[in-house]
VOVEX-994483 format. One record per residue: y negated, x, z negated of N, C-alpha, C in turn; residue number from 0; residue in one letter. Coordinates in nm, 3 decimals. Layout:
N
+---------+---------+---------+---------+---------+---------+---------+---------+---------+-----+----+
|    n.py |    n.px |    n.pz |   ca.py |   ca.px |   ca.pz |    c.py |    c.px |    c.pz |   i | aa |
+---------+---------+---------+---------+---------+---------+---------+---------+---------+-----+----+
|       Y |       X |       Z |       Y |       X |       Z |       Y |       X |       Z | NUM |  A |
...
+---------+---------+---------+---------+---------+---------+---------+---------+---------+-----+----+
***
This chain:
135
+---------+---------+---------+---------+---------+---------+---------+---------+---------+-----+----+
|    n.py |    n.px |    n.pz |   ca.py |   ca.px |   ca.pz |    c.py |    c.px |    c.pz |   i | aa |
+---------+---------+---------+---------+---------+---------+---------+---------+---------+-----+----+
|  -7.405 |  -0.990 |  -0.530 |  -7.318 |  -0.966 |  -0.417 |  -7.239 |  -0.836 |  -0.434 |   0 |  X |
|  -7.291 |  -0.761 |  -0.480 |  -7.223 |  -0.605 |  -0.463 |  -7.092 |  -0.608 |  -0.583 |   1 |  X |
|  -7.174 |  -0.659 |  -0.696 |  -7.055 |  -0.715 |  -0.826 |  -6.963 |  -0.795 |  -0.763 |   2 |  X |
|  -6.957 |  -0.915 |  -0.669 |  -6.828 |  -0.963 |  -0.612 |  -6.745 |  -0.858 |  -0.508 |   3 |  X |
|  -6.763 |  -0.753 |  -0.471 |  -6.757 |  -0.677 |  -0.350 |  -6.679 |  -0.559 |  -0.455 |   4 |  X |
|  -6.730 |  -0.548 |  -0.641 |  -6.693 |  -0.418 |  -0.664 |  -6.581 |  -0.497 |  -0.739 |   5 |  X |
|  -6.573 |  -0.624 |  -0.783 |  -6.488 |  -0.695 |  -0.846 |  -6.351 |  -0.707 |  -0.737 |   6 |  X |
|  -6.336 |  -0.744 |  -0.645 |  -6.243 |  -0.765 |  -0.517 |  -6.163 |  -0.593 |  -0.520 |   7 |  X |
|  -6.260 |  -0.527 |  -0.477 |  -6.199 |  -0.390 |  -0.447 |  -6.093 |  -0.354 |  -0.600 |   8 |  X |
|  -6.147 |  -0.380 |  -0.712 |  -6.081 |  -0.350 |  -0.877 |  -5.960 |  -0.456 |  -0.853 |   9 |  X |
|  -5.974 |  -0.573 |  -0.794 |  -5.855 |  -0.642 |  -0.849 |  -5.694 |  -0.642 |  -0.790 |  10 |  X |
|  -5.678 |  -0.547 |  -0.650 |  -5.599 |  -0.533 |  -0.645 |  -5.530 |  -0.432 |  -0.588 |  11 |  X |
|  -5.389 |  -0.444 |  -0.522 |  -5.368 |  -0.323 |  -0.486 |  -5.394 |  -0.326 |  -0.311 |  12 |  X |
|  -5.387 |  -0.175 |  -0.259 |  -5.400 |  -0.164 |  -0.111 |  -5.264 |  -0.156 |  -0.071 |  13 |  X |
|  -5.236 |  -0.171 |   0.080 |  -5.125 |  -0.148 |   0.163 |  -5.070 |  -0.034 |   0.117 |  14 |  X |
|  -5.138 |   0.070 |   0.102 |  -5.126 |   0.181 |   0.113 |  -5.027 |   0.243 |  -0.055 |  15 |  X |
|  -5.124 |   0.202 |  -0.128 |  -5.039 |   0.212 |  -0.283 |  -4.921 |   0.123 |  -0.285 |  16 |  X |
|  -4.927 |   0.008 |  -0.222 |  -4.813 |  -0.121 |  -0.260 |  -4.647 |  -0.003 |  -0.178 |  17 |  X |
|  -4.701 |   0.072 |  -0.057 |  -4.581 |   0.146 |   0.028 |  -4.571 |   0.236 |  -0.090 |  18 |  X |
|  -4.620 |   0.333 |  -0.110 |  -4.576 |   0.418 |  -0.213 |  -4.496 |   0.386 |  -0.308 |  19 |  X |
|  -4.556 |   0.302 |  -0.403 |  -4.463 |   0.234 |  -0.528 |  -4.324 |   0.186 |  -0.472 |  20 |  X |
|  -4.336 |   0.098 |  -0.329 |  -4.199 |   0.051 |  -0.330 |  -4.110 |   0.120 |  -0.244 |  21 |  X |
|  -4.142 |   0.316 |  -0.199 |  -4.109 |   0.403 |  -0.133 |  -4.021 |   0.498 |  -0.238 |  22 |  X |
|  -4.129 |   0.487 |  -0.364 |  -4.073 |   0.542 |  -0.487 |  -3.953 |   0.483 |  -0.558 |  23 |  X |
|  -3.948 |   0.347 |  -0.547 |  -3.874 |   0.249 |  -0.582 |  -3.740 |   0.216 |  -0.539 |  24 |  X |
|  -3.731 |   0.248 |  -0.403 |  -3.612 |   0.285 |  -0.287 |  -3.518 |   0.444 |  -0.313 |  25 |  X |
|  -3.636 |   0.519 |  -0.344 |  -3.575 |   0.666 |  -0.400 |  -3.492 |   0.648 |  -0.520 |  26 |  X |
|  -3.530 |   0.576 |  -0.604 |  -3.457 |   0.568 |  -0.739 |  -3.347 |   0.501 |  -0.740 |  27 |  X |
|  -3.382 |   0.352 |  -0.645 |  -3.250 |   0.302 |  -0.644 |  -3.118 |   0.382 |  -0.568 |  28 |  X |
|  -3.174 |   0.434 |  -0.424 |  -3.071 |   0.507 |  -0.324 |  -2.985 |   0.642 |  -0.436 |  29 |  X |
|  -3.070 |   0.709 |  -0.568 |  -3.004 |   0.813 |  -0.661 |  -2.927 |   0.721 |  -0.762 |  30 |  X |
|  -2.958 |   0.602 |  -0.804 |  -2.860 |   0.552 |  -0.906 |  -2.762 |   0.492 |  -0.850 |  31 |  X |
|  -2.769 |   0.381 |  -0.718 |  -2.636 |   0.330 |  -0.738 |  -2.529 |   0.398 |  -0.677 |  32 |  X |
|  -2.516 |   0.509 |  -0.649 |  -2.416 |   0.590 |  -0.589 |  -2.332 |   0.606 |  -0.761 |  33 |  X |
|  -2.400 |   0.672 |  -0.816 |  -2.361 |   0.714 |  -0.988 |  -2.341 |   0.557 |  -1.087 |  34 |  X |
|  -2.364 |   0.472 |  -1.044 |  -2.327 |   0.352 |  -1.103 |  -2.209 |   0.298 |  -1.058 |  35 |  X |
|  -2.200 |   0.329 |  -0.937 |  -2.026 |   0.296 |  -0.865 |  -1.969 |   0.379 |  -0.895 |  36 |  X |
|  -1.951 |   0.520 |  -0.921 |  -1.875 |   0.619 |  -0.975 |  -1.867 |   0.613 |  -1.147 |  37 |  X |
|  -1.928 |   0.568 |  -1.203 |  -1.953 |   0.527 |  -1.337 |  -1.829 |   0.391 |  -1.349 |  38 |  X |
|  -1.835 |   0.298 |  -1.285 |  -1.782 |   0.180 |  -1.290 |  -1.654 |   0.219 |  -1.269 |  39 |  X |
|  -1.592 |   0.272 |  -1.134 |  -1.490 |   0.305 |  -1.038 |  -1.401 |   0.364 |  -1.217 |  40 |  X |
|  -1.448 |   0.453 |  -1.290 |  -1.402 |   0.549 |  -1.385 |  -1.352 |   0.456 |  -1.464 |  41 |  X |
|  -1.487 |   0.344 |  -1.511 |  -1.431 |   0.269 |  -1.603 |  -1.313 |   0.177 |  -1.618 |  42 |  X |
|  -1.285 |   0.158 |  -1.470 |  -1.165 |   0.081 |  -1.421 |  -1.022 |   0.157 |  -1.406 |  43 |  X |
|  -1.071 |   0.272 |  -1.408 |  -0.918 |   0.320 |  -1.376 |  -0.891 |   0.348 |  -1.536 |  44 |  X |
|  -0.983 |   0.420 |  -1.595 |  -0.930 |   0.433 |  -1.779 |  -0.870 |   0.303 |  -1.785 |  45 |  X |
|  -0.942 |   0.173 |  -1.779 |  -0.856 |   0.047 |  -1.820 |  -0.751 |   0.038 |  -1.800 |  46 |  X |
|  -0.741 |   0.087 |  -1.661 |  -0.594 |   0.068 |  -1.595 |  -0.441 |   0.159 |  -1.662 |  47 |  X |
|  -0.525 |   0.304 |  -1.672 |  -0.501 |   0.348 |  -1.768 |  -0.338 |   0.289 |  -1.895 |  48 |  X |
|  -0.482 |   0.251 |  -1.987 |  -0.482 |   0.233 |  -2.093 |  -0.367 |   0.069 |  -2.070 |  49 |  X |
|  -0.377 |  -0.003 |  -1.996 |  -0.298 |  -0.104 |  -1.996 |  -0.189 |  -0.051 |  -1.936 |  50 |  X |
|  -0.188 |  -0.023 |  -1.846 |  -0.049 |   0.095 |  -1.844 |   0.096 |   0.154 |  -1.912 |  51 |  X |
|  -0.023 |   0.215 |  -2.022 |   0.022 |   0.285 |  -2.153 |   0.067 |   0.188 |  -2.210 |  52 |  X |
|   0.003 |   0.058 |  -2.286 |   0.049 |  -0.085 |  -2.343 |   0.143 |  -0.116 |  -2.300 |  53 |  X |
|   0.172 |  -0.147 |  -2.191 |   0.300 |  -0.265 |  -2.124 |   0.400 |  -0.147 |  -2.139 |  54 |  X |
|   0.363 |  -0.005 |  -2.119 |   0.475 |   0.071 |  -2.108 |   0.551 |   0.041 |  -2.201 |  55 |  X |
|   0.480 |   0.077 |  -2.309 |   0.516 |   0.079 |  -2.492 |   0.578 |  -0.034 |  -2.534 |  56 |  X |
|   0.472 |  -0.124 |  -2.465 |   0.584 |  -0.295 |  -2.488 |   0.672 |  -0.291 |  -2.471 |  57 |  X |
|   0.734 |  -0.278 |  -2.333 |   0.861 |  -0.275 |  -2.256 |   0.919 |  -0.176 |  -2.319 |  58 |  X |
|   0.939 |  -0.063 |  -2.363 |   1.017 |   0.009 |  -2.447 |   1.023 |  -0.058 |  -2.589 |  59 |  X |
|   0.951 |  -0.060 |  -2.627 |   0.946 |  -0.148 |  -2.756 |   1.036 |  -0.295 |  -2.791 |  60 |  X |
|   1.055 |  -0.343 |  -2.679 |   1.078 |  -0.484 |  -2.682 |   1.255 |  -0.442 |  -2.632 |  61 |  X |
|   1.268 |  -0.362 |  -2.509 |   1.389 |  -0.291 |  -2.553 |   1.492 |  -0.260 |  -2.626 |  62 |  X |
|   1.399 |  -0.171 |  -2.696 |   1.472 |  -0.151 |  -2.796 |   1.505 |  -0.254 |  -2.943 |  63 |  X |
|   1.406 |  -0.339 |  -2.961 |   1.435 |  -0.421 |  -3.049 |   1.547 |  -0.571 |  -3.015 |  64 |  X |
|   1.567 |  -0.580 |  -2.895 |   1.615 |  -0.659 |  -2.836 |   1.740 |  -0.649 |  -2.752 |  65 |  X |
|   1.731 |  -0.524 |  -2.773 |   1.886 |  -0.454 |  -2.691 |   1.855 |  -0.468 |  -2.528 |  66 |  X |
|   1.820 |  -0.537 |  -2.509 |   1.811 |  -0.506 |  -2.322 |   1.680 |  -0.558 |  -2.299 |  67 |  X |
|   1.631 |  -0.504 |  -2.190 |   1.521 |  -0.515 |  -2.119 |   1.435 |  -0.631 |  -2.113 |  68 |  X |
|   1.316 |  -0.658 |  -2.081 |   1.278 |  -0.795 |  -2.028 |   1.256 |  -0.830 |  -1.922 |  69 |  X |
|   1.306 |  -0.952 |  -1.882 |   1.326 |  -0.991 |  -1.768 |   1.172 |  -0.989 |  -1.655 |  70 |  X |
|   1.069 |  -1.048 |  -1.703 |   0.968 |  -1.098 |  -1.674 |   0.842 |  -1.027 |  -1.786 |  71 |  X |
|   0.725 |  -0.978 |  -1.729 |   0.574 |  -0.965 |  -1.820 |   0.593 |  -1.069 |  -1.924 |  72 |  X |
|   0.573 |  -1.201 |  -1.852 |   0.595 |  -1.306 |  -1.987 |   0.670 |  -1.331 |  -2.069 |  73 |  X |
|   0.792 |  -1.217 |  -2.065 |   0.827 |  -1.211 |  -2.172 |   0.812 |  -1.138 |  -2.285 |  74 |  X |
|   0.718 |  -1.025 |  -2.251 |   0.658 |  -0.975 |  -2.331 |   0.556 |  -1.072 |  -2.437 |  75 |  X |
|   0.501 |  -1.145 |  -2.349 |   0.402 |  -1.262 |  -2.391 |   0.439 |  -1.332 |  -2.503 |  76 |  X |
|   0.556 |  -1.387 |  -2.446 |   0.640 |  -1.478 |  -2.511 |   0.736 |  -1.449 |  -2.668 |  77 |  X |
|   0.730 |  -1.337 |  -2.693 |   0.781 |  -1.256 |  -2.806 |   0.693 |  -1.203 |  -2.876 |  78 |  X |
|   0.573 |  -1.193 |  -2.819 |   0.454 |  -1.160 |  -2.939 |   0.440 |  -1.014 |  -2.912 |  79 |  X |
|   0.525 |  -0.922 |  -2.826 |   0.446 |  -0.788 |  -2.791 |   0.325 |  -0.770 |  -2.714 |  80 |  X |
|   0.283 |  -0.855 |  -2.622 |   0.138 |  -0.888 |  -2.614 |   0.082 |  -1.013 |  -2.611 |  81 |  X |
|  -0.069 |  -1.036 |  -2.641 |  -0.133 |  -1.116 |  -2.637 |  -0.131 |  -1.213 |  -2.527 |  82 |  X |
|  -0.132 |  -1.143 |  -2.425 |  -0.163 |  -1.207 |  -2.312 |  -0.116 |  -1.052 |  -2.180 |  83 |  X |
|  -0.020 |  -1.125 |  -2.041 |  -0.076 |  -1.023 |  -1.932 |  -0.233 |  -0.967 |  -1.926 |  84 |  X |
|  -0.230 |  -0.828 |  -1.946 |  -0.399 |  -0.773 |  -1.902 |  -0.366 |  -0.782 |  -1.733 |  85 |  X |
|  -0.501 |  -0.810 |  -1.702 |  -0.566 |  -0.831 |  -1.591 |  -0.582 |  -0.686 |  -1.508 |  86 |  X |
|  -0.480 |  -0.690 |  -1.406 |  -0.530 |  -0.524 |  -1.330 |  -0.651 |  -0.515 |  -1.242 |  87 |  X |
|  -0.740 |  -0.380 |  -1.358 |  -0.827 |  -0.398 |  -1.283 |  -0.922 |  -0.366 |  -1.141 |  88 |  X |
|  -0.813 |  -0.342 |  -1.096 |  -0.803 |  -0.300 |  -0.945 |  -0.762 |  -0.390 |  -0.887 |  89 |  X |
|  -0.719 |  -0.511 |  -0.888 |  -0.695 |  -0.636 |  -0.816 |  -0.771 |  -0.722 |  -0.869 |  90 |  X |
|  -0.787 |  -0.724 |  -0.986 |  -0.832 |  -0.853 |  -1.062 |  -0.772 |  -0.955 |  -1.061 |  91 |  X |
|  -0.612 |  -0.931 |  -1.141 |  -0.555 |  -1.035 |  -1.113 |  -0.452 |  -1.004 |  -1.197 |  92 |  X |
|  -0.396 |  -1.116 |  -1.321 |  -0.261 |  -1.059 |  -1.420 |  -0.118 |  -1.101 |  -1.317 |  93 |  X |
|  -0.171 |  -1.145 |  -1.182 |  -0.004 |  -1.190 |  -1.129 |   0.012 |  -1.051 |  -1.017 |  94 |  X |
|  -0.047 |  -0.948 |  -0.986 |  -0.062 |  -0.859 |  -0.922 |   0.073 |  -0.703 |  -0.968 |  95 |  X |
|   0.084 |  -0.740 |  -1.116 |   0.172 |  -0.613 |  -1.137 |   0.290 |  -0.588 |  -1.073 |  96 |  X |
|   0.317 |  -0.502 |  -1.023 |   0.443 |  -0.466 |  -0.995 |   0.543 |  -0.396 |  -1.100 |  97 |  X |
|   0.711 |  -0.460 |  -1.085 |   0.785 |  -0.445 |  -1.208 |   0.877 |  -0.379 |  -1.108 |  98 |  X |
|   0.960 |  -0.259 |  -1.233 |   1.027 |  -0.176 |  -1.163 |   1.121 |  -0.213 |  -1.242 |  99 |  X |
|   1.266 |  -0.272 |  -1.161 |   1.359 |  -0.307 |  -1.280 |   1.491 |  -0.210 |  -1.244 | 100 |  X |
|   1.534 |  -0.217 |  -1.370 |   1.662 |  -0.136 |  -1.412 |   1.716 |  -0.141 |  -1.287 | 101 |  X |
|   1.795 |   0.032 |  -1.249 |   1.934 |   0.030 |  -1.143 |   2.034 |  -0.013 |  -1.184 | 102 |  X |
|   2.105 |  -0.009 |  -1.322 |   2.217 |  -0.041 |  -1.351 |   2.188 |  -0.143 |  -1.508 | 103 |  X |
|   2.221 |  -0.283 |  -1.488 |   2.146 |  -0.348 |  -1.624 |   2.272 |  -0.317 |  -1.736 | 104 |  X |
|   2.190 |  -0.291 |  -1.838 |   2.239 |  -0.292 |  -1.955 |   2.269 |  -0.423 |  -2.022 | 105 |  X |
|   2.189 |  -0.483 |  -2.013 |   2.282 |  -0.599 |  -2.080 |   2.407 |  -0.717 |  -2.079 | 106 |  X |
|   2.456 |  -0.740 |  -2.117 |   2.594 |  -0.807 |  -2.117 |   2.585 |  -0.916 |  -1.978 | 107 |  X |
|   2.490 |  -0.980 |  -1.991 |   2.515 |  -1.078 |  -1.909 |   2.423 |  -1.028 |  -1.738 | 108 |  X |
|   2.465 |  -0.891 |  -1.744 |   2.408 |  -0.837 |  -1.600 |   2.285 |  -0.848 |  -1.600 | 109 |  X |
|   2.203 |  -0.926 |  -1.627 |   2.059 |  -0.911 |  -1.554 |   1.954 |  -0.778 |  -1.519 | 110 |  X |
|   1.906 |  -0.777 |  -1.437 |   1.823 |  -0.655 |  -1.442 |   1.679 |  -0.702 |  -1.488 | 111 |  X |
|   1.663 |  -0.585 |  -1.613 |   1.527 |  -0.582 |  -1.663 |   1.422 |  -0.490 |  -1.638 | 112 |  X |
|   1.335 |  -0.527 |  -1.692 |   1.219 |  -0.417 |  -1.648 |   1.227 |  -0.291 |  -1.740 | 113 |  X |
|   1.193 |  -0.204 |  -1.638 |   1.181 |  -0.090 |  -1.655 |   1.071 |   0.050 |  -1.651 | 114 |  X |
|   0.948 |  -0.036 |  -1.537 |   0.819 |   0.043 |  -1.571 |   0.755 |  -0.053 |  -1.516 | 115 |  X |
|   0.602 |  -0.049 |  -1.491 |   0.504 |  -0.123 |  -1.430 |   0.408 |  -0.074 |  -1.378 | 116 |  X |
|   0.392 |  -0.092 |  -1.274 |   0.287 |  -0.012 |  -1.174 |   0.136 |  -0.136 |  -1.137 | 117 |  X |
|   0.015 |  -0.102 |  -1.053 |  -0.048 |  -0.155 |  -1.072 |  -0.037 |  -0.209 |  -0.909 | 118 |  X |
|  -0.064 |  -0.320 |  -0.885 |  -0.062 |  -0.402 |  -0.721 |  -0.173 |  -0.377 |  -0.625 | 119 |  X |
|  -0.204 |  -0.261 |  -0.657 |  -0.333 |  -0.232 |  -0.571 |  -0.272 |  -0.111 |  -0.456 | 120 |  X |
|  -0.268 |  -0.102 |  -0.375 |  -0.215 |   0.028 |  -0.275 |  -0.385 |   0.124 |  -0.245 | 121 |  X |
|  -0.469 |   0.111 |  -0.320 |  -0.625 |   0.171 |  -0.311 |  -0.556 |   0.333 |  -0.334 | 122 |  X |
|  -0.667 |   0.424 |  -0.295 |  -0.655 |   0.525 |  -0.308 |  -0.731 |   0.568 |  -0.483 | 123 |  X |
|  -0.710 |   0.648 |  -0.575 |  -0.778 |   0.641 |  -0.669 |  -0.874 |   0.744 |  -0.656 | 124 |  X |
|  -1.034 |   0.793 |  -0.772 |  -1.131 |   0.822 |  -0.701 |  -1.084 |   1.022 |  -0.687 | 125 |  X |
|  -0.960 |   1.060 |  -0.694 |  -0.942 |   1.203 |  -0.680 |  -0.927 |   1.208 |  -0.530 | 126 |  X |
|  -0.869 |   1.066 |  -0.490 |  -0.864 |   1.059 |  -0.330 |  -0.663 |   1.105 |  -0.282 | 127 |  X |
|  -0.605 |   1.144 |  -0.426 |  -0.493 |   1.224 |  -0.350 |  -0.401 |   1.084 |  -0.398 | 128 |  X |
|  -0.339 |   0.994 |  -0.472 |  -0.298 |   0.896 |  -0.495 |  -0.335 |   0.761 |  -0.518 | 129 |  X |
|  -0.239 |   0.666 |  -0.502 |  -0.270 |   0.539 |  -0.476 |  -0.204 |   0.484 |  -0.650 | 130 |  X |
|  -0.256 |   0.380 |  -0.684 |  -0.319 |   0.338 |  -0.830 |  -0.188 |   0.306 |  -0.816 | 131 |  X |
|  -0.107 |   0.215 |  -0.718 |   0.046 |   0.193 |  -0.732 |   0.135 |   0.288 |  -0.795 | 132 |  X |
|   0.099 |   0.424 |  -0.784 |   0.178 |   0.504 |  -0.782 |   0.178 |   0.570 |  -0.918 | 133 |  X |
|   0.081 |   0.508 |  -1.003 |   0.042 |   0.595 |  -1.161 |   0.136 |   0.550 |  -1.251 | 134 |  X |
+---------+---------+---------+---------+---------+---------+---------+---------+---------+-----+----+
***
């Protein structure tokens, strides 16, 4: 009897330890995911970034090899200066960009082409003083 009594007490845990562990468990999570959303938030705007920089370069690039502007992203596509529209990742979405086209078009047959590209999100970015549209 006392061996089933000392066996029971060994096999598991009390109320008391089970609160602790999952008191401890609440602490760790409430310190990481604050720093995992600020971790992430970072990683999204470098992307944004960095695609940015790309389409810029395209669109100058394609420019200049082409004599006037492009009308449309897909035409970047469509000429082989990129792979594919990148996906902004602040919308999550490649139909989201905003195109800033020429004031006065250069090319013969009038059209206005693009001229910069901004991102379709009006969010504030994480410095807090500008909006991702505005980079």
């Amino acid at each position: 009897m006392r061996f089933v009594r000392r066996l029971r007490r060994l096999a598991g845990f009390t109320i008391v330890e089970l609160a602790i562990v999952m008191t401890i468990i609440l602490i760790i999570i409430a310190i990481v995911v604050p720093g995992y959303r600020f971790v992430v938030l970072h990683a999204r705007e470098q992307t944004l970034r960095d695609d940015l920089r790309s389409m810029r370069k395209m669109v100058d690039q394609y420019t200049a090899d082409k004599q006037k502007a492009p009308q449309a992203l897909e035409d970047l596509v469509e000429a082989k200066y990129l792979p594919e529209i990148p996906v902004d990742p602040m919308t999550s979405s490649s139909e989201t960009w905003q195109v800033i086209l020429e004031e006065d078009p250069v090319a013969l047959n009038g059209e206005r082409g693009i001229v910069d590209v901004k991102s379709g999100s009006d969010a504030v970015d994480s410095s807090g003083h500008q909006r991702y549209s505005d980079w």
